[in-house]
C-alpha positions as CSV (number, residue, x, y, z in Angstrom):
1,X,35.1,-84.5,-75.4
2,X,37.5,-82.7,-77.9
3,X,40.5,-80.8,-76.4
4,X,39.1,-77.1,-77.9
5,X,35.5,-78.0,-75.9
6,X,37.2,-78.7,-72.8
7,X,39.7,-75.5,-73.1
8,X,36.4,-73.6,-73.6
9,X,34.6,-74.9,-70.8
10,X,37.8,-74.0,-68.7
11,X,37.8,-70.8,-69.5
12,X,34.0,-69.9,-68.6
13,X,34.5,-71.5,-65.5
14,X,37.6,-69.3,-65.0
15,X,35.6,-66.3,-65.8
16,X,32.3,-67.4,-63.3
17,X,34.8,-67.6,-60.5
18,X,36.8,-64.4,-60.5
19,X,33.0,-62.8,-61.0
20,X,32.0,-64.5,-58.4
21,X,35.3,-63.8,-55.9
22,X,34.9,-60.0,-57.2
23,X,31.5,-60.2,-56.0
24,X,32.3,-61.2,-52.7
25,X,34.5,-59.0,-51.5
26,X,32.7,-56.0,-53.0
27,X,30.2,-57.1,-50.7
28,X,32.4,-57.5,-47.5
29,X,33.6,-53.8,-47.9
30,X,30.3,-52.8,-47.9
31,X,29.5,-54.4,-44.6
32,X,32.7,-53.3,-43.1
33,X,31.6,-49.6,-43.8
34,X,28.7,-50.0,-42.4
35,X,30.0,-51.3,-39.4
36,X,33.1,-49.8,-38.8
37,X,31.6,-46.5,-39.1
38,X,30.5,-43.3,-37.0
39,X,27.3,-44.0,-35.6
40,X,25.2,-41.7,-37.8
41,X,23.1,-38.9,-35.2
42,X,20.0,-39.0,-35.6
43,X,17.9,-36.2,-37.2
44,X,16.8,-33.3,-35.2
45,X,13.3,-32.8,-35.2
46,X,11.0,-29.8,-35.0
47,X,8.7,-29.4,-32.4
48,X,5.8,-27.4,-32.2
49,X,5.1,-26.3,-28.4
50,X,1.8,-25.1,-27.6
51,X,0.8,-21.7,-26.1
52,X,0.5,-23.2,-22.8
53,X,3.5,-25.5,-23.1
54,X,5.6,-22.7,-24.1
55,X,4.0,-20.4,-21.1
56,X,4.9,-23.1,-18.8
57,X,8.5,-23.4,-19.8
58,X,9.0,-20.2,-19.7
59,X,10.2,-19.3,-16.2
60,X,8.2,-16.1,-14.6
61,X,9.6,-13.2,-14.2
62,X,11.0,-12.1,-10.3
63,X,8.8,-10.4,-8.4
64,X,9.9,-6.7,-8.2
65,X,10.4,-6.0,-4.1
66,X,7.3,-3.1,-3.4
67,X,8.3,-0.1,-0.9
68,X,5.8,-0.3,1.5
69,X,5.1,3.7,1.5
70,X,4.8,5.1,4.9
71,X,1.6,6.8,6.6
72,X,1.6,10.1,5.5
73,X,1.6,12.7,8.4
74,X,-0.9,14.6,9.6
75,X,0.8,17.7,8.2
76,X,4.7,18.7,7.3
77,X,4.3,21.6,10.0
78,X,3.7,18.9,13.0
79,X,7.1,18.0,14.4
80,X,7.7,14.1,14.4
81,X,7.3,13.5,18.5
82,X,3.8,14.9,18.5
83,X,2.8,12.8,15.7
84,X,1.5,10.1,17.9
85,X,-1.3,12.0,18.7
86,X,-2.6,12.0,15.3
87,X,-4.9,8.8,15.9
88,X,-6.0,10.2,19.1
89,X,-7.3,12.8,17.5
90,X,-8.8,10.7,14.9
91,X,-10.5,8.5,17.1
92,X,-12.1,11.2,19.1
93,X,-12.8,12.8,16.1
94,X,-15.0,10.1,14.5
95,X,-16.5,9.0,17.9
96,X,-18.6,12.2,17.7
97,X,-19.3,11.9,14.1
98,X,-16.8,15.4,13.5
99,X,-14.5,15.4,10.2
100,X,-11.2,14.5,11.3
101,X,-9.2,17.2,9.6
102,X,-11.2,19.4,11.6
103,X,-9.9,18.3,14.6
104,X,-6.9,17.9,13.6
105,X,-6.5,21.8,12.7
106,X,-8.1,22.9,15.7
107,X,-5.7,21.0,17.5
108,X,-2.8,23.0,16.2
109,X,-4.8,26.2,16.4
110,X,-5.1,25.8,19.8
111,X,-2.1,24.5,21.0
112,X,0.3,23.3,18.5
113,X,-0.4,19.5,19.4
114,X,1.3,20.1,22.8
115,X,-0.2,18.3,25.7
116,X,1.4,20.1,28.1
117,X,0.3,23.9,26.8
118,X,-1.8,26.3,29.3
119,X,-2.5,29.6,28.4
120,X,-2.7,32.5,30.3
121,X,-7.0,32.3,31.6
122,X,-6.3,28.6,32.4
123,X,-7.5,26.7,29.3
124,X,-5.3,23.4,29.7
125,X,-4.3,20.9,27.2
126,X,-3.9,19.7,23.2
127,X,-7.4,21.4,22.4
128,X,-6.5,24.4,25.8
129,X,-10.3,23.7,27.6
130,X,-11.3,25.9,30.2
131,X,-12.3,24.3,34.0
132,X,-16.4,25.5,33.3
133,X,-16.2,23.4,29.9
134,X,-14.1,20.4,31.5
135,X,-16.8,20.0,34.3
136,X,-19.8,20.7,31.8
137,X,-18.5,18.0,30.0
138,X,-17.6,15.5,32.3
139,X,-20.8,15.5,34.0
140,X,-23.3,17.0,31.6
141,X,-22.6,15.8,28.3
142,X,-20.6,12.5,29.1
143,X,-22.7,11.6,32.4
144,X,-20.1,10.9,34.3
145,X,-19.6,10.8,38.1
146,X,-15.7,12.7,38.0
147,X,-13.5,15.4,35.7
148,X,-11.7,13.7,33.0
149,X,-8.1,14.2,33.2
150,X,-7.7,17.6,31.0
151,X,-4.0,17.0,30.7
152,X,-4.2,13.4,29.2
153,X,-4.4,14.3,25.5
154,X,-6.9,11.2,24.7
155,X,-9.2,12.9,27.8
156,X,-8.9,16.1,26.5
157,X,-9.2,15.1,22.9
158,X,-12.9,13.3,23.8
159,X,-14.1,16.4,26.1
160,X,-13.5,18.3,23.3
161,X,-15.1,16.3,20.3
162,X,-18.1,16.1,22.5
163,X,-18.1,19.5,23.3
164,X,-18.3,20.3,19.1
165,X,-20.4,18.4,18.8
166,X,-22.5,20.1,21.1
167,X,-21.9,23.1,19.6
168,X,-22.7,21.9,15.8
169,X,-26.2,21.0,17.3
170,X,-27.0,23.8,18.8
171,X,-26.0,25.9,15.4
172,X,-27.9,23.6,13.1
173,X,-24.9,22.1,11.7
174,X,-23.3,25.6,11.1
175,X,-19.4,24.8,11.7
176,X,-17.7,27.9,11.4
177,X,-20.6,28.9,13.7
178,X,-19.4,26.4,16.5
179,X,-16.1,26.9,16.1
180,X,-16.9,31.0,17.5
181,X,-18.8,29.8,19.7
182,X,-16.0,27.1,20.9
183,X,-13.4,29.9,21.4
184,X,-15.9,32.6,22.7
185,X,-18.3,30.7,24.4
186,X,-21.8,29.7,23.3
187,X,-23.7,32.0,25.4
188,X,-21.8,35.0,24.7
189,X,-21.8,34.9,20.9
190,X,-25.5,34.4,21.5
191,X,-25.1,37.4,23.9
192,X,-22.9,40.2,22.1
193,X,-22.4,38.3,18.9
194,X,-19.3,37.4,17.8
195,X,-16.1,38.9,18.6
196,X,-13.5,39.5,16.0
197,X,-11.1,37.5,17.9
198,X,-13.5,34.0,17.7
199,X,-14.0,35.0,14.1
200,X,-9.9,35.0,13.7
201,X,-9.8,31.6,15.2
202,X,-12.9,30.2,13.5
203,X,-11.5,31.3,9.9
204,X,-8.2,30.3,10.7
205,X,-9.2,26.9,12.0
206,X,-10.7,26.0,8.5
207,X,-7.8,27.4,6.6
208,X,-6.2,24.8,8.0
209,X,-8.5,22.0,6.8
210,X,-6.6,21.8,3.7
211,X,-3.3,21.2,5.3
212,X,-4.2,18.4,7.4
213,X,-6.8,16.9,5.2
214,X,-4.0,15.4,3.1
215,X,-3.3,12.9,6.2
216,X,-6.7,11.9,6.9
């Protein structure tokens, strides 16, 4: 082979290898970057929650504590230790079919709610009955063998429902009409008519509906 071949030949092999060496470690640096580097974090992605999904993770709301509002009295004008009578009333008050407001203000008419009140001709008790109308009661409207106790306020508060309601049917309903004849007596107003006095109490009586009605 001639000497200038040969140097040629030389050369372009000369050439291929540094190519080839060049290539190589361009490719090693490329690998040790990858490697050698952060891990890359991966992409956030976007997630669409549903109605219910987001409902659910969303935490409820606390409860707001509720006040539990106390019974309202049976009026502002009964003092607090005779307020236990109240349902006493009301009991005897819808056992005869009366409106318990009714009661209620003829209670406090007659006695101011005390259980213990007797008035100067003997009428005794919460709702002051008289010994005739305790015994009439007792044994003529309730049937019974024996006087209820007058003084116990649930006693005196069924003689006197029943006796109202006595009264109511004997005036065709007409309350203000029973409640005369409760204070004056039935057979006297049927007697002499009313007396100005039973017509005070009767009028008076249902002024006070509205006061009491607001506890019933």
């Amino acid at each position: 082979m001639p000497v200038r071949v040969l140097k040629a030949r030389r050369k372009f092999l000369a050439v291929l290898s540094l190519l080839a060496l060049q290539a190589g470690l361009a490719a090693g640096s490329i690998r040790a970057g990858a490697e050698s580097g952060s891990p890359s974090r991966p992409p956030l992605v976007a997630q669409t929650l549903s109605p219910a999904a987001v409902q659910a993770a969303t935490p409820a709301p606390a409860p707001v504590p509720q006040a539990s509002a106390p019974a309202p009295p049976a009026a502002p004008l009964v003092p607090a230790d005779r307020l236990y009578l109240q349902p006493i009333l009301e009991q005897a008050a819808h056992e005869y079919g009366l409106p318990s407001d009714v009661v209620l203000a003829q209670a406090w008419a007659e006695s101011s709610w005390r259980v213990d009140a007797v008035s100067r001709v003997g009428a005794t008790g919460i709702l002051q009955l008289m010994p005739a109308t305790v015994d009439f009661v007792s044994t003529r409207l309730l049937h019974l063998d024996h006087e209820l106790d007058v003084r116990d306020p649930a006693a005196n508060a069924r003689m006197s429902a029943r006796y109202m309601r006595h009264l109511l049917d004997r005036t065709d309903g007409d309350l203000r009409q029973a409640l005369i004849a409760y204070n004056q007596g039935l057979r006297a107003v049927r007697r002499d008519g009313p007396k100005p006095a039973a017509e005070s109490y009767a009028d008076h009586v249902l002024e006070l509906r509205s006061v009491f009605s607001a506890g019933v």
